[in-house]
N, C-alpha and C positions, 0 to 999 in steps of 0.2 A: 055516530050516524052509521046505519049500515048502507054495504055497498049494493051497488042494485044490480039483480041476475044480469040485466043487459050488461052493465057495465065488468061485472065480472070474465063475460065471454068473448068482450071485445078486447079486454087486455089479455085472456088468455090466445087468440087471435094473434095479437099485436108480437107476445114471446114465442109465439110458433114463425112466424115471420123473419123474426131472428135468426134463426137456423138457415132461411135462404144465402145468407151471408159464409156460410158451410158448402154449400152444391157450388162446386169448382165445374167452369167450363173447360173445352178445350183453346179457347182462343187465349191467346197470351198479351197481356196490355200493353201499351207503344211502346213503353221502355224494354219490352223483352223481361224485366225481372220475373215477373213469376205473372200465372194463368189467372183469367178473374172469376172473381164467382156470381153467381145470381143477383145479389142485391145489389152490386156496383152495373152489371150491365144492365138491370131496370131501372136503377138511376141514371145512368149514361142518356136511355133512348127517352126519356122525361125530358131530359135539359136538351138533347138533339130535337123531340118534339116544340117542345117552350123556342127555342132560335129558327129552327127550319120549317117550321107551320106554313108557312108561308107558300112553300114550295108545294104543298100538295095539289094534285092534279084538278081536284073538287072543294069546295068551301067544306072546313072540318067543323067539328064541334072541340077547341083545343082542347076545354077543360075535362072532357071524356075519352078523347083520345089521350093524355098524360095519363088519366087513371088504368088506361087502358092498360099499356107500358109498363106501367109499377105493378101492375095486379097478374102480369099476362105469365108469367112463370114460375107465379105460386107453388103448385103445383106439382113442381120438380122438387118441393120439399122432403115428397114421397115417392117422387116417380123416379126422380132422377134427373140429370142433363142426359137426352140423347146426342150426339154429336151429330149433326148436321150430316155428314156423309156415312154412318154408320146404316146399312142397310139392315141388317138383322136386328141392327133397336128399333129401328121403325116401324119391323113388324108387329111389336108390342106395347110401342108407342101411347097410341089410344085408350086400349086398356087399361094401362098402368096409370095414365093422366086423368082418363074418368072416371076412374076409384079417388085419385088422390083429390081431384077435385069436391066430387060429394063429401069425406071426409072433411077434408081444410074449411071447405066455407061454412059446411053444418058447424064449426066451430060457432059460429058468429050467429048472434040473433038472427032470425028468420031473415025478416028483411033485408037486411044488409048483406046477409048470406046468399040468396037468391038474385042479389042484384050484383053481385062482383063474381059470382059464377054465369050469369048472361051476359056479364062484360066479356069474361074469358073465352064463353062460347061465340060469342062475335066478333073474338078474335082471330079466332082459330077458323069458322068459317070465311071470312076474309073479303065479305060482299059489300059490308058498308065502308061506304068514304072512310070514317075515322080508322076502320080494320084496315083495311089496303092501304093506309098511309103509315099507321103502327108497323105493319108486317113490312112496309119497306123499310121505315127504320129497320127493324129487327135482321132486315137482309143486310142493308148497308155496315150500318155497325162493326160486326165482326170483320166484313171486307175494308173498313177503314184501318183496324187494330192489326189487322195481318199485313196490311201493306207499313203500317208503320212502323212494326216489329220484324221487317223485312221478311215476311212471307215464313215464318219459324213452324205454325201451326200446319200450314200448308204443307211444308217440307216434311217436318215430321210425320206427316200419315199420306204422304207421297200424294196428294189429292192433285187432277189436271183439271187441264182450265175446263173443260168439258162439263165437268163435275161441278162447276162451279156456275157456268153459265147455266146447266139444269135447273140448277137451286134456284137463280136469281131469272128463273124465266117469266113470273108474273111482276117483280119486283117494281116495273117501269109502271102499273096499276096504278102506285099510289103515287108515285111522282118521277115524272117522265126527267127531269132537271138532276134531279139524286140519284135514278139510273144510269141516264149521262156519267155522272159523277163515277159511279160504281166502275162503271164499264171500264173508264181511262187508268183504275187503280188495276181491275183485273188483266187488262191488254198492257201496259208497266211491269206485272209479275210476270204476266209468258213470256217479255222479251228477255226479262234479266234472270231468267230460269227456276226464279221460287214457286211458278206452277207448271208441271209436266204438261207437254203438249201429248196431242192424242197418240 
């Protein structure tokens, strides 16, 4: 029986995906052992979506905000991880992610291609409910793994709370409760000195 084009493109798809497993972040998982990469922190914010849906500020669609999460940093297959406070990657930022984007998803049958690159793009704009509850996970996250790996990431690239509060200044969009949350771990690090005051 032969295979069919579609399904051809969707497994070659699927082994490019693999590679996400490769783009090492800078955040360092709660045991401190070693830094995580792509495909563990789009799994992470999946399972934080799937338990914490709940908390979001406006009624979600869960099953497109999870696809959201898993799909949202494709992308960095080719682009790369920017680190979160790296100012001169984010001037190229964009660039680099709207090449890698058309790339990645043209893998994938039209359809399918076109609709998990609108996911991404409404991620990245950050206007609908599911976006701004995705992009708080995506804030919270790292601020949960750095407070439990005692501020490691933080220290290493001297980041202050400032820098940090920037980041997280739409964060409370997608849910005002997980901001809360946020807030108590990053006011924790400025007192016990894992993030430099101004």
């Amino acid at each position: 029986m032969a295979i069919s084009e579609r399904l051809q493109k969707q497994m070659e798809f699927l082994l490019e995906m693999d590679k996400s497993k490769s783009v090492w972040r800078q955040t360092w998982l709660a045991n401190a052992e070693r830094k995580e990469n792509d495909a563990e922190h789009s799994w992470h914010l999946a399972v934080m979506c799937l338990l914490l849906g709940e908390y979001a500020n406006d009624s979600i669609d869960l099953l497109k905000t999870v696809a959201m999460v898993l799909f949202h940093d494709v992308i960095e297959i080719e682009a790369g991880d920017t680190y979160a406070y790296d100012e001169a990657g984010h001037g190229t930022k964009d660039a680099r992610e709207r090449a890698a984007a058309e790339h990645l998803y043209g893998i994938l049958p039209e359809d399918q291609g076109e609709k998990l690159k609108a996911l991404w793009e409404e991620f990245e704009a950050g206007e609908t409910a599911e976006a701004k509850f995705a992009r708080t996970l995506d804030r919270v996250q790292p601020l949960m793994l750095n407070d439990a790996s005692g501020g490691r990431s933080w220290e290493e690239h001297g980041i202050a709370a400032e820098q940090v509060y920037r980041r997280n200044e739409l964060t409370h969009t997608g849910s005002e409760q997980l901001w809360e949350y946020a807030r108590t771990l990053i006011e924790k690090n400025v007192e016990n000195g894992k993030l430099r005051r101004p």
